[in-house]
C-alpha positions in Angstrom: -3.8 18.2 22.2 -5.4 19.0 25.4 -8.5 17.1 26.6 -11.3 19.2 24.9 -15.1 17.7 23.7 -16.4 17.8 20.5 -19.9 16.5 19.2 -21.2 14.6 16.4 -24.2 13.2 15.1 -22.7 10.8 12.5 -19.7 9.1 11.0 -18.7 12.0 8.2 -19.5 14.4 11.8 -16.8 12.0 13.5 -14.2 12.3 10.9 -14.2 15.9 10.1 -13.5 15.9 14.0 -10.6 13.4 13.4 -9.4 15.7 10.4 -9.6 18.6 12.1 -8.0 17.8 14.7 -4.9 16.0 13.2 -5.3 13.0 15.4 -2.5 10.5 15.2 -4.9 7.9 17.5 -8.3 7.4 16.8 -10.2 5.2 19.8 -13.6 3.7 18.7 -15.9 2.9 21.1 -17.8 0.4 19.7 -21.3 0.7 20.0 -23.1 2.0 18.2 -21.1 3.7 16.1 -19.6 0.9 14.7 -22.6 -1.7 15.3 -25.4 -1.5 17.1 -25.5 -3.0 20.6 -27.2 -6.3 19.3 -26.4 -6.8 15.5 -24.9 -9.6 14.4 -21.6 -10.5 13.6 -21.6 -9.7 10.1 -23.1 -6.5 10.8 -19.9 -6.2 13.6 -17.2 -6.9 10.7 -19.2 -4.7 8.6 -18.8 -2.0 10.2 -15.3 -2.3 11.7 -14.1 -2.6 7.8 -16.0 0.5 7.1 -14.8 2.8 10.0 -11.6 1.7 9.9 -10.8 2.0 5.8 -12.6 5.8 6.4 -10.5 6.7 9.0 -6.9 5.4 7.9 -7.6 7.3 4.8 -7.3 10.4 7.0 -3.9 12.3 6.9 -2.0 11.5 10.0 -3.9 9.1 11.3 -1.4 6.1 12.8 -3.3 4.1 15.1 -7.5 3.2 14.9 -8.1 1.5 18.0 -11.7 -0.5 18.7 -12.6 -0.5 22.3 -15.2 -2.3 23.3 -16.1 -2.9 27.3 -18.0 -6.2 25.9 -16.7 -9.5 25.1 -17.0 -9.0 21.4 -15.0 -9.7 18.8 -14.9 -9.2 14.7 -14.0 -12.3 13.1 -10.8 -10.6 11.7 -8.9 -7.1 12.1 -8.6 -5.2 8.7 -5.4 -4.9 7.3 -4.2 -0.8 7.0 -1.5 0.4 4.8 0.5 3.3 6.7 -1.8 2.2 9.9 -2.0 0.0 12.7 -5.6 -1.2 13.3 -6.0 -2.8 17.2 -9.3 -4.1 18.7 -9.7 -4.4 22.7 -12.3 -6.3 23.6 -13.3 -6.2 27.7 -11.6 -3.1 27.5 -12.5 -1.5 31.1 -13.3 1.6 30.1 -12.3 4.0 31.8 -10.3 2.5 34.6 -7.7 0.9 32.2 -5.4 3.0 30.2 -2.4 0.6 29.9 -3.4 -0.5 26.4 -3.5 3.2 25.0 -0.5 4.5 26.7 1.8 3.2 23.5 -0.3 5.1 21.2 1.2 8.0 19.4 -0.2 11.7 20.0 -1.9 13.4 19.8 -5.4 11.8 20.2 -9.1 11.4 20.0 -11.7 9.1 21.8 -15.1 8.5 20.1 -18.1 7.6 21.6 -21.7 7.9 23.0 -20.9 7.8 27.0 -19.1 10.5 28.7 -18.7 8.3 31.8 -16.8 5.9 29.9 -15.3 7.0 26.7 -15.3 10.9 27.9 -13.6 10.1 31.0 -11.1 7.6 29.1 -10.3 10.2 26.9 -9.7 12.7 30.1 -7.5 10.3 31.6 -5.5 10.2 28.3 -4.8 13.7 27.6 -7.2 13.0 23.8 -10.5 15.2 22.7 -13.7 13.4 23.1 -15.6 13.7 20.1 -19.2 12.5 21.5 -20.9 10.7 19.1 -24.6 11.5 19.3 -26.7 10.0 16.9 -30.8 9.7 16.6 -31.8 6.8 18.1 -35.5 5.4 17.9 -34.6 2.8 20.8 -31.2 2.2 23.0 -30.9 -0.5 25.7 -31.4 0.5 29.2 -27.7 0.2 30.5 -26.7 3.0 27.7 -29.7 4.9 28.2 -28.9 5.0 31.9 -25.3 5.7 31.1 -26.2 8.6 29.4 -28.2 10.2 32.1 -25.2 9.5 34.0 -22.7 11.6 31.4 -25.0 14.5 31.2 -24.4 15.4 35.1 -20.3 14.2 34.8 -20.1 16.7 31.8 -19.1 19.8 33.4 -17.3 18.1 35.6 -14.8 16.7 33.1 -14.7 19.2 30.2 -15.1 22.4 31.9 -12.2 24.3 33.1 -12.1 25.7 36.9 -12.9 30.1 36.8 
């Protein structure tokens, strides 16, 4: 699979992506996808339970990888029949690929920021599938962040003439 970018607006959005695109690695980026930037911790394990039992139950899918660039942690990793579930908290996005390079392919990244997660996925050879929900309210580092994706963009998932 080729780096390419996909969008969606919501979790069934996300995993027809996945499905489609017979990923064998699915990196989550945390927020907010999977919890918002300042729920709690039971809203965290929550939603890593949920996310992760959707997306093992795709077809092919080996690995679901939670990468978050925060300190953050679920109070346990949910146990997967057929897949490996991995959480990598103070991930360095997108500078560090070390951790992913194990990973079998072919693979997808999701997430809001395409100066993070979109250049992650880049450096990895996966799709970006940009998660872009309706937000009422996001924090000011992720709202910057975004600004900052929208002029990296073509850039990173266009192809030279």
């Amino acid at each position: 699979m080729r780096a390419g970018y996909k969008c969606a607006g919501d979790i069934d959005g996300v995993l027809g992506q996945v499905l489609e695109l017979r990923a064998a690695t699915v990196v989550f980026d945390v927020e907010p996808l999977v919890a918002d930037w300042e729920s709690d911790q039971a809203a965290l394990d929550e939603g890593v339970e949920l996310v992760a039992s959707r997306t093992v139950s795709i077809p092919g899918v080996q690995v679901v990888c939670f990468s978050t660039n925060s300190a953050r942690r679920p109070a346990g990793i949910p146990l997967a029949d057929g897949a490996r579930v991995v959480w990598l908290a103070l991930a360095g996005k997108p500078m560090r690929i070390a951790p992913y390079c194990e990973f079998p392919e072919p693979g997808v990244v999701v997430g809001d920021q395409i100066a993070t997660d979109g250049m992650l996925a880049r450096r990895l050879g996966y799709t970006f599938v940009h998660y872009r929900p309706q937000l009422d309210a996001m924090p000011a580092g992720p709202r910057l962040m975004r600004r900052l994706g929208r002029l990296v963009r073509p850039l990173v998932f266009t192809r030279p003439a």
